[in-house]
DSSP file (Angstrom, degrees, kcal/mol; ACC not computed):
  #  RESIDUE AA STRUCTURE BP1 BP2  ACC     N-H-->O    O-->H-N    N-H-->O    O-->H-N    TCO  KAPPA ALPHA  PHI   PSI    X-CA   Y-CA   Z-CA
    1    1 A X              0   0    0      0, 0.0    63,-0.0     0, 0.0    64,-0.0   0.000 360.0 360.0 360.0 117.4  -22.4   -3.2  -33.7
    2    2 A X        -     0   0    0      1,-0.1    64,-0.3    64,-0.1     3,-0.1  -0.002 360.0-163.9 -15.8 152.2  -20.7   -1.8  -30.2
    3    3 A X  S    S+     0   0    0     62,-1.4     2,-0.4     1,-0.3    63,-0.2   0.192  85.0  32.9-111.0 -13.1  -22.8    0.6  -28.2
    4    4 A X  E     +A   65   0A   0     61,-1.1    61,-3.6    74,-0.0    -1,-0.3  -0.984  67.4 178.0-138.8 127.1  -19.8    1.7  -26.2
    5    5 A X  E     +A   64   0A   0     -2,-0.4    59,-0.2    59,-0.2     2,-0.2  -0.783  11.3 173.4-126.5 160.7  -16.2    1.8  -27.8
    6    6 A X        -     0   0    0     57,-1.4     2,-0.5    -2,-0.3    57,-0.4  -0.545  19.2-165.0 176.0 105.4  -13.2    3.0  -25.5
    7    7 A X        -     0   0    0     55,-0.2     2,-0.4    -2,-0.2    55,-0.2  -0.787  11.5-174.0 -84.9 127.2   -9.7    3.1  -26.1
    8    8 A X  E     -B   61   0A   0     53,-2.5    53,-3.3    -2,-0.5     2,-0.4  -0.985  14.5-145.0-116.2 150.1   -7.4    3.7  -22.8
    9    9 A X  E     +B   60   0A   0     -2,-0.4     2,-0.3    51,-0.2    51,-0.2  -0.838  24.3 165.1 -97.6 140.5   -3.7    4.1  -23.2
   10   10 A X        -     0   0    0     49,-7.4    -2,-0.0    -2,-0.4     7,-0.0  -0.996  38.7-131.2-161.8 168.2   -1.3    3.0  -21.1
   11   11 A X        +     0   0    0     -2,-0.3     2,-0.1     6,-0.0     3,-0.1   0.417  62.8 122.3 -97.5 -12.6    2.7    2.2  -20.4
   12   12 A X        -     0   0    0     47,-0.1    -2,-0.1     1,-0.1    82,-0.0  -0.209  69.4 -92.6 -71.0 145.6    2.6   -1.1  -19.0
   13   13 A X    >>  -     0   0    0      1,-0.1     4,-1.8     2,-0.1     3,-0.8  -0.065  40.2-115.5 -31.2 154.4    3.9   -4.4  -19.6
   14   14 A X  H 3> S+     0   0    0      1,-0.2     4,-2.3     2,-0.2    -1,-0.1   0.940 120.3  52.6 -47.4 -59.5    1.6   -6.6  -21.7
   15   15 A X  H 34 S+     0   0    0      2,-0.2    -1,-0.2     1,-0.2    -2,-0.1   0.289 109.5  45.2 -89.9   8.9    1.3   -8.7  -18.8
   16   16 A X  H X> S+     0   0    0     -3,-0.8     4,-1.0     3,-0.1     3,-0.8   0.504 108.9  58.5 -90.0 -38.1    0.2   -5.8  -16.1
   17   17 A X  H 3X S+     0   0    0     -4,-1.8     4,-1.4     1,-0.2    -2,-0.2   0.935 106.0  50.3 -56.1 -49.2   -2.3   -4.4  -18.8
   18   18 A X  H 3X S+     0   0    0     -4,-2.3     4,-1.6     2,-0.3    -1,-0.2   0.714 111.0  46.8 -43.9 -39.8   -3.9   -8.0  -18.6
   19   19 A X  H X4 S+     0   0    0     -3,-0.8     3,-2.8     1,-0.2     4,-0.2   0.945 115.1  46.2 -75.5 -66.1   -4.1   -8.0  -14.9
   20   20 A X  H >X S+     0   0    0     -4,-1.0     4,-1.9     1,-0.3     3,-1.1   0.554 108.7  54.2 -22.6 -47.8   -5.5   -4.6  -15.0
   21   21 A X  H 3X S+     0   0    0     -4,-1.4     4,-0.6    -5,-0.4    -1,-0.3   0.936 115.6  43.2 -49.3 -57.6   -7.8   -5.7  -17.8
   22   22 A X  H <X S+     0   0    0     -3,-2.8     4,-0.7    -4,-1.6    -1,-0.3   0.411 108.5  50.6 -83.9  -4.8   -8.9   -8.5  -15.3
   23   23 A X  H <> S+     0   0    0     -3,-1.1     4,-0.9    -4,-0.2     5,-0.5   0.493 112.4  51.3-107.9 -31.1   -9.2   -6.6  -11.9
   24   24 A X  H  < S+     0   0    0     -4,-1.9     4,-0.5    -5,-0.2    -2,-0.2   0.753 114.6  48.5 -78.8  -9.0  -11.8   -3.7  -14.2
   25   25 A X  H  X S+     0   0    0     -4,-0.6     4,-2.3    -5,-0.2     5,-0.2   0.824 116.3  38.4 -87.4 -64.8  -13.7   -7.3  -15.3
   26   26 A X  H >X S+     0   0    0     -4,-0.7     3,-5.3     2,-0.2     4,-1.7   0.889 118.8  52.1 -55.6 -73.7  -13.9   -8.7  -11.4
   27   27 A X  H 3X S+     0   0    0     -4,-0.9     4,-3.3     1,-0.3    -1,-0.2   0.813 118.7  31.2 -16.5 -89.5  -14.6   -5.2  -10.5
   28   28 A X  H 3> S+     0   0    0     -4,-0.5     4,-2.4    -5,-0.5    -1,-0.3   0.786 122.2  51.2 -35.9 -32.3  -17.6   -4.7  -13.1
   29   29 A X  H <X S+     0   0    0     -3,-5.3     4,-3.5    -4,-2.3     5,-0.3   0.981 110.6  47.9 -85.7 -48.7  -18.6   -8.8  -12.8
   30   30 A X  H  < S+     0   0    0     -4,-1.7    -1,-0.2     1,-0.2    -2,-0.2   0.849 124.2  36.6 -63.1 -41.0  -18.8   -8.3   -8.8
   31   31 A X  H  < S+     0   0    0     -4,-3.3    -1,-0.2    -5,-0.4    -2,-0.2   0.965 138.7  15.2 -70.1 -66.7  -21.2   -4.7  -10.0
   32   32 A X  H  < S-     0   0    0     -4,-2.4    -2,-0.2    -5,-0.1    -3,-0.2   0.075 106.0-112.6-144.9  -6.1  -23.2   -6.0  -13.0
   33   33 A X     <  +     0   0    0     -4,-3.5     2,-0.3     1,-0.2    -4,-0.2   0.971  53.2 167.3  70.8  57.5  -22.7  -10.2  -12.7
   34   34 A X        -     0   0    0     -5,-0.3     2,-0.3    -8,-0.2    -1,-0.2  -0.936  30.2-154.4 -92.7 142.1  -20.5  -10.8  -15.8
   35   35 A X  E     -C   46   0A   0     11,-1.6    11,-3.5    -2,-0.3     2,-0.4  -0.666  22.6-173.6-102.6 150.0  -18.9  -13.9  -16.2
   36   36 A X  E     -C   45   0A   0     -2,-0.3     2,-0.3     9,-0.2     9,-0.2  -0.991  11.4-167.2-145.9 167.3  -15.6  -13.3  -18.6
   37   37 A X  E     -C   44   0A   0      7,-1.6     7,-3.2    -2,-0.4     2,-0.3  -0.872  24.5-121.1-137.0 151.3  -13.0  -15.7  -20.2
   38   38 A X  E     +C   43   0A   0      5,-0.3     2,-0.3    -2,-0.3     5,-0.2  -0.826  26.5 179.4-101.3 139.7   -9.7  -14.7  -21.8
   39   39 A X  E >  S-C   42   0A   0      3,-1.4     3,-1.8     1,-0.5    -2,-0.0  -0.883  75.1 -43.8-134.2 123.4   -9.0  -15.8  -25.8
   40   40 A X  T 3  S-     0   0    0     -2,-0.3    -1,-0.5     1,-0.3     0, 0.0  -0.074 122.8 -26.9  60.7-174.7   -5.7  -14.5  -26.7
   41   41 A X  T 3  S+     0   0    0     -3,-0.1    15,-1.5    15,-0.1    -1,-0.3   0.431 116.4 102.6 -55.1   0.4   -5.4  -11.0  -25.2
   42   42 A X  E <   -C   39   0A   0     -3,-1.8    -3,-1.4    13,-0.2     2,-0.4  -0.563  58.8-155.4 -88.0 156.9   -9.1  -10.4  -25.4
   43   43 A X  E     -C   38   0A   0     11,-0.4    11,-1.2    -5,-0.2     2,-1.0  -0.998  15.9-165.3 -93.0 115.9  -11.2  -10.6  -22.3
   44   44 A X  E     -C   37   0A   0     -7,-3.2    -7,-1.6    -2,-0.4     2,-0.3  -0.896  11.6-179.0-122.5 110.3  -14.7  -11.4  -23.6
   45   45 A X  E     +C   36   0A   0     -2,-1.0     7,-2.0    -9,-0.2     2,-0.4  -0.846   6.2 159.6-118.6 167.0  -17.7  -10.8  -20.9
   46   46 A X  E     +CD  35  51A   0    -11,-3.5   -11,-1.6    -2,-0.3     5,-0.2  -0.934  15.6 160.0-160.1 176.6  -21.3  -11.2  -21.0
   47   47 A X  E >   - D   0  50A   0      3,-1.2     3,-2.5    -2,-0.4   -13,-0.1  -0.701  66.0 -36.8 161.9 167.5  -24.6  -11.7  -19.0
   48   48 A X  T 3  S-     0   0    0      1,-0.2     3,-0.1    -2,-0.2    20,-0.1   0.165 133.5  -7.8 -33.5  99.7  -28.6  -11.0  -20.1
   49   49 A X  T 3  S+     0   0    0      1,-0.2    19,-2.2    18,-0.1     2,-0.3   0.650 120.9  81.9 102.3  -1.7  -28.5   -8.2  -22.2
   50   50 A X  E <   +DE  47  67A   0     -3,-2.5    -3,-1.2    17,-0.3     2,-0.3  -0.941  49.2 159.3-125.4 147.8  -24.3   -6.8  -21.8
   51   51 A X  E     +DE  46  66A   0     15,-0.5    15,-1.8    -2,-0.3     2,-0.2  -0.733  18.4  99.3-142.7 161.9  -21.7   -8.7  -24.2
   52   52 A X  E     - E   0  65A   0     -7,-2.0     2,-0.3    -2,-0.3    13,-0.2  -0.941  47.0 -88.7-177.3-128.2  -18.3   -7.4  -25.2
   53   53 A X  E     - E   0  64A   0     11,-0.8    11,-1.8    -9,-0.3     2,-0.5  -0.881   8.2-161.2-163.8 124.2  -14.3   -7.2  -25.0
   54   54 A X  E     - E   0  63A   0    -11,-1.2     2,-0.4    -2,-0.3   -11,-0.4  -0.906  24.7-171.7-103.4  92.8  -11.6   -5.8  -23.7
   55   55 A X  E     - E   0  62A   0      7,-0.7     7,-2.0    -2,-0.5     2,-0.5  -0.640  15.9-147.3 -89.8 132.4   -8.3   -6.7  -26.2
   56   56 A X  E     + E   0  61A   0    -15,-1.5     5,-0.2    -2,-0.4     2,-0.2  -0.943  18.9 179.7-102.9 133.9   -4.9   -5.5  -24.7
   57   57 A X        -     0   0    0      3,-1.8   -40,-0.0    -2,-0.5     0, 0.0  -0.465  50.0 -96.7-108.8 177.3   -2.0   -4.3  -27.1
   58   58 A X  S    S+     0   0    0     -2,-0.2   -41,-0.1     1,-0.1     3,-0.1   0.778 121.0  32.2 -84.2  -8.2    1.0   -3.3  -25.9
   59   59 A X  S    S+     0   0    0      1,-0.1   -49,-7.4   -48,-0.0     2,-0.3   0.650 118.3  35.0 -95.9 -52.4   -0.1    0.3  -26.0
   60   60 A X  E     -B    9   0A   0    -51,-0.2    -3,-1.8   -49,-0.1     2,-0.6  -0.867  58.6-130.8-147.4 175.4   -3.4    0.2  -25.4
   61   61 A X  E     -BE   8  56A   0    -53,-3.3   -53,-2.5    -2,-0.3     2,-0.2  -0.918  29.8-155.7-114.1 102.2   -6.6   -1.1  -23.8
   62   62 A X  E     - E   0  55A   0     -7,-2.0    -7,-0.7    -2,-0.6     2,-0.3  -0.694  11.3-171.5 -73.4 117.3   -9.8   -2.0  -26.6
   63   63 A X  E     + E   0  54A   0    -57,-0.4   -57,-1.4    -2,-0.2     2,-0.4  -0.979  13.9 163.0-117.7 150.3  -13.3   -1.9  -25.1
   64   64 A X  E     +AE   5  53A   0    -11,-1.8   -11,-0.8    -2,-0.3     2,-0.3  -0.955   4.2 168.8-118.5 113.2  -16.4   -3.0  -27.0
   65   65 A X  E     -AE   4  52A   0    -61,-3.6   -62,-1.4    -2,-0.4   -61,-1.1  -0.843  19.0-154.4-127.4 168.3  -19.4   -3.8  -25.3
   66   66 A X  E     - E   0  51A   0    -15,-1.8     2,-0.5   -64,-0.3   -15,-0.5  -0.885  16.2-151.6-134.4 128.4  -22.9   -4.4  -27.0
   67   67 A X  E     - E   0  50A   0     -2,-0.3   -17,-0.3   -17,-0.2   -18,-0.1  -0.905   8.6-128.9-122.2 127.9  -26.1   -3.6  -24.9
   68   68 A X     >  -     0   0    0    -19,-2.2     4,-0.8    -2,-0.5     3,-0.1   0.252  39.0 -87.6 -57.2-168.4  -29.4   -5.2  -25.2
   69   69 A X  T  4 S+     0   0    0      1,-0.2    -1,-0.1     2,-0.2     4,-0.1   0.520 123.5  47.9 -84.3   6.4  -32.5   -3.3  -25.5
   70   70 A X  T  4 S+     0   0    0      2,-0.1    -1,-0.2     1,-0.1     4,-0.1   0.654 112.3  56.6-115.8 -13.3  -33.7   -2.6  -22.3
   71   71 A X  T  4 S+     0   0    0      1,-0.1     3,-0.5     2,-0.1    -2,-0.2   0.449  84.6  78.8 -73.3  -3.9  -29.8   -1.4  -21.3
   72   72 A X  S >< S+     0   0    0     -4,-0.8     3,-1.1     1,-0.2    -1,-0.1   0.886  79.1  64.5 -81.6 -12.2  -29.2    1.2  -23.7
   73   73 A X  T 3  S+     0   0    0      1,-0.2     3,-0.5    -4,-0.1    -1,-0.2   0.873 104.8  50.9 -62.3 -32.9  -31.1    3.6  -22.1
   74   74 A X  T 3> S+     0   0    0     -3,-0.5     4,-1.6     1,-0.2    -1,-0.2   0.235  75.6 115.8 -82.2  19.6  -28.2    3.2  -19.2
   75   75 A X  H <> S+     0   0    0     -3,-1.1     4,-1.5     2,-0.2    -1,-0.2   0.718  72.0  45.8 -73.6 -39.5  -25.7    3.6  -21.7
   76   76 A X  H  > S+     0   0    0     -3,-0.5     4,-2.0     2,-0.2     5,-0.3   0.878 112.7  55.7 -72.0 -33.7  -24.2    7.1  -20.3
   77   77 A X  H  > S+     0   0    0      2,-0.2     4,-0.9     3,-0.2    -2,-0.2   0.883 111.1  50.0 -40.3 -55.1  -24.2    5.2  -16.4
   78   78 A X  H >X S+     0   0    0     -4,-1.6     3,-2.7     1,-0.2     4,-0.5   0.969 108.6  42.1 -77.4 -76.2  -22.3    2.7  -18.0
   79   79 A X  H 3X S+     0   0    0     -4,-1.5     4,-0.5     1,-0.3    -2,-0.2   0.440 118.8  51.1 -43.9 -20.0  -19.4    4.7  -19.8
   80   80 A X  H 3X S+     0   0    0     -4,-2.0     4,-1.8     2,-0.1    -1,-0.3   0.757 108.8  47.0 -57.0 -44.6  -19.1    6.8  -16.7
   81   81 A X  H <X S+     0   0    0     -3,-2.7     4,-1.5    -4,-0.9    -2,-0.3   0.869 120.7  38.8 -79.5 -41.2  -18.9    4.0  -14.5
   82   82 A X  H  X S+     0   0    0     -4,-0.5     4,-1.6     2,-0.2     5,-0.4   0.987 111.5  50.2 -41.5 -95.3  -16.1    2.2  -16.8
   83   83 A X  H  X>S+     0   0    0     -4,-0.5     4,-2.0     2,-0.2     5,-0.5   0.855 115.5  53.1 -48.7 -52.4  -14.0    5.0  -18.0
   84   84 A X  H >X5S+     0   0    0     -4,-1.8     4,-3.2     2,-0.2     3,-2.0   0.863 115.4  45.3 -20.5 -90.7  -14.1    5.8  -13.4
   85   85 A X  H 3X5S+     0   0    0     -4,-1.5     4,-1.3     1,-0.3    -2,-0.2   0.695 111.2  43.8  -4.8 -77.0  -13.0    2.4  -13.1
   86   86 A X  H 3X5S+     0   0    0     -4,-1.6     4,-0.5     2,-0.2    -1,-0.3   0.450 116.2  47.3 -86.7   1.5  -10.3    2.0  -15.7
   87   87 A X  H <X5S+     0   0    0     -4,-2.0     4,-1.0    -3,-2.0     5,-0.3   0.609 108.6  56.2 -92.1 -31.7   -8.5    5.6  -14.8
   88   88 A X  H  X<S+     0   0    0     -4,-3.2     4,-0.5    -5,-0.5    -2,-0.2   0.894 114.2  37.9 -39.0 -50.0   -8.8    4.7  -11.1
   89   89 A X  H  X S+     0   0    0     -4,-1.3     4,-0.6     2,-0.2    -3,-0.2   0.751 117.4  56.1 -66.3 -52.7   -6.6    1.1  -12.0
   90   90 A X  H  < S+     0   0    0     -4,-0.5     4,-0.4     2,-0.2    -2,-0.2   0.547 105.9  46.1 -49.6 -26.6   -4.5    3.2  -14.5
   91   91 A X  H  < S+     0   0    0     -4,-1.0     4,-0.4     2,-0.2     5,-0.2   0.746 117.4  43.6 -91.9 -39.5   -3.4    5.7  -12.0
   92   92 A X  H  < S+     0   0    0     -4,-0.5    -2,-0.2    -5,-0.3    -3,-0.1   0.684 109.8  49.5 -83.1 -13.6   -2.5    3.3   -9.5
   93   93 A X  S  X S+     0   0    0     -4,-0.6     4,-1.9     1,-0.2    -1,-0.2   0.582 115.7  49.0-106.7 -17.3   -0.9    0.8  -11.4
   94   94 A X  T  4 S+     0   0    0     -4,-0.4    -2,-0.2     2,-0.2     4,-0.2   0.366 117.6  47.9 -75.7   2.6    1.4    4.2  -13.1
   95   95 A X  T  4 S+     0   0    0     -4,-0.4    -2,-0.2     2,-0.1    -3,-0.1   0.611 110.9  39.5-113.2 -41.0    1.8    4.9   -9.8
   96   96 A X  T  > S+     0   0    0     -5,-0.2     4,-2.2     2,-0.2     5,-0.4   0.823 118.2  55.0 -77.9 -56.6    2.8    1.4   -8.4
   97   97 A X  T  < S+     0   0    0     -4,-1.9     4,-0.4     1,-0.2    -3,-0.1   0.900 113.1  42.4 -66.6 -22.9    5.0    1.2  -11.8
   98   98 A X  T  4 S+     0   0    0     -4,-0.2    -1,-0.2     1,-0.2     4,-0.2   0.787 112.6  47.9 -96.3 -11.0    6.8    4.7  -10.9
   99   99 A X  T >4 S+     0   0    0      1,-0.1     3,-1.0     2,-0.1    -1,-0.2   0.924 107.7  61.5 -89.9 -23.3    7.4    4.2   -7.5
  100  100 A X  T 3< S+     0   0    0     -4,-2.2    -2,-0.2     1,-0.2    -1,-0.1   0.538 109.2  45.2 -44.5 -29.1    8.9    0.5   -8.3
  101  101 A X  T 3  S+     0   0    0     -4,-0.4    -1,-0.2    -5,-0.4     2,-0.2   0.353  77.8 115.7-138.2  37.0   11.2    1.9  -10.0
  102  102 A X  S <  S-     0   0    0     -3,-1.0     2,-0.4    -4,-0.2    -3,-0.1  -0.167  72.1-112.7 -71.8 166.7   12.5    4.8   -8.1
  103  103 A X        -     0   0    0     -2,-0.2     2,-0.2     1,-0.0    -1,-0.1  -0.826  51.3 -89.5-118.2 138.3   16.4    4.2   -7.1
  104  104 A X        -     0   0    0     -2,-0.4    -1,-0.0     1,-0.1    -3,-0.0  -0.314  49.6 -92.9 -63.1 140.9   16.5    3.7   -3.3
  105  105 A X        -     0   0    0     -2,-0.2     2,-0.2     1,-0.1    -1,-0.1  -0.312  33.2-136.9 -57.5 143.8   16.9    7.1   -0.9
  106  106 A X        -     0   0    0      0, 0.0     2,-0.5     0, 0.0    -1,-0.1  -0.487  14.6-136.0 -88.2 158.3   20.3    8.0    0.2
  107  107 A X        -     0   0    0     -2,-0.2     2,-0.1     3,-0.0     0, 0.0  -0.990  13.4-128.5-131.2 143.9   20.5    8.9    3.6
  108  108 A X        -     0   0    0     -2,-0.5     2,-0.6     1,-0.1    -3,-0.0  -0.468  27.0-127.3 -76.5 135.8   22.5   11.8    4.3
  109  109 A X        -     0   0    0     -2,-0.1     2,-0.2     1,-0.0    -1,-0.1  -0.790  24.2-126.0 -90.5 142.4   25.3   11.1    7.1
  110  110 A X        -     0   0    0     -2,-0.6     2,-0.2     1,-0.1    -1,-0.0  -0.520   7.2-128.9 -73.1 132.6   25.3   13.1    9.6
  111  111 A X        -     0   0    0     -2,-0.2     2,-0.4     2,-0.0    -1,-0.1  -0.547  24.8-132.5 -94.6 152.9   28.2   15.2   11.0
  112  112 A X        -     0   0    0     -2,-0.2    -1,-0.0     1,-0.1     0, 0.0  -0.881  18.7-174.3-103.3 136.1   28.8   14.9   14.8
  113  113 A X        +     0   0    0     -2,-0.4     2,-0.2     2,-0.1    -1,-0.1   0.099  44.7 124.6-101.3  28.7   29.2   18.0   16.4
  114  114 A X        -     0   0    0      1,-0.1     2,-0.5     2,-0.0    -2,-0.1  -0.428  60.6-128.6 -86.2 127.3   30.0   16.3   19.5
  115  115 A X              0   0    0     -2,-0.2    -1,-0.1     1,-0.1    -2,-0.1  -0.681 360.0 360.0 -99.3 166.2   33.5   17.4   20.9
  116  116 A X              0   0    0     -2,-0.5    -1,-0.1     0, 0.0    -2,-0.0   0.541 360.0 360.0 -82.9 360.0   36.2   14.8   21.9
């Protein structure tokens, strides 16, 4: 059974939610030394005592993690530190996606008042 479940929602392609998925994994392995693998859309990571998932939909972002017994006492540390994480990556990548798809600035021309 999970000890931390966490849905994020989000507007991206399939295949930005994935990277995202996979820069909050390096992030977290670089923090907490988890190795992960993709199967399918899942992300599956682990190390002593942490396993879980992260499954991407087109909508939304699945996490499940499991913690052994001598992490669950760090259990709020972690879901603070995660949920940080993945709205940090979420904002920037809505952010990235809305300025990407802005229509380029006009530039006003300018009248010369210059007389002939």
């Amino acid at each position: 059974m999970s000890d931390i479940k966490m849905i994020k929602y989000h507007s991206l392609p399939l295949a930005k939610a994935r990277d995202l998925v996979q820069k909050a994994a390096d992030n977290l392995g670089e923090e907490y030394d988890l190795t992960s693998e993709w199967h399918g859309d899942a992300l599956h990571f682990h190390r002593a005592g942490v396993q879980g998932q992260m499954k991407v939909t087109h909508t939304e972002i699945h996490l499940d993690v499991t913690l052994g017994f001598l992490l669950k006492p760090f259990k709020a540390k972690f879901v603070e530190h995660i949920e940080h994480n993945f709205d940090r990556l979420l904002s920037g990548a809505h952010k990235a996606g809305k300025a990407a798809s802005k229509p380029p600035a006009r530039k006003a021309a300018k009248k010369s008042t210059r007389k002939a």
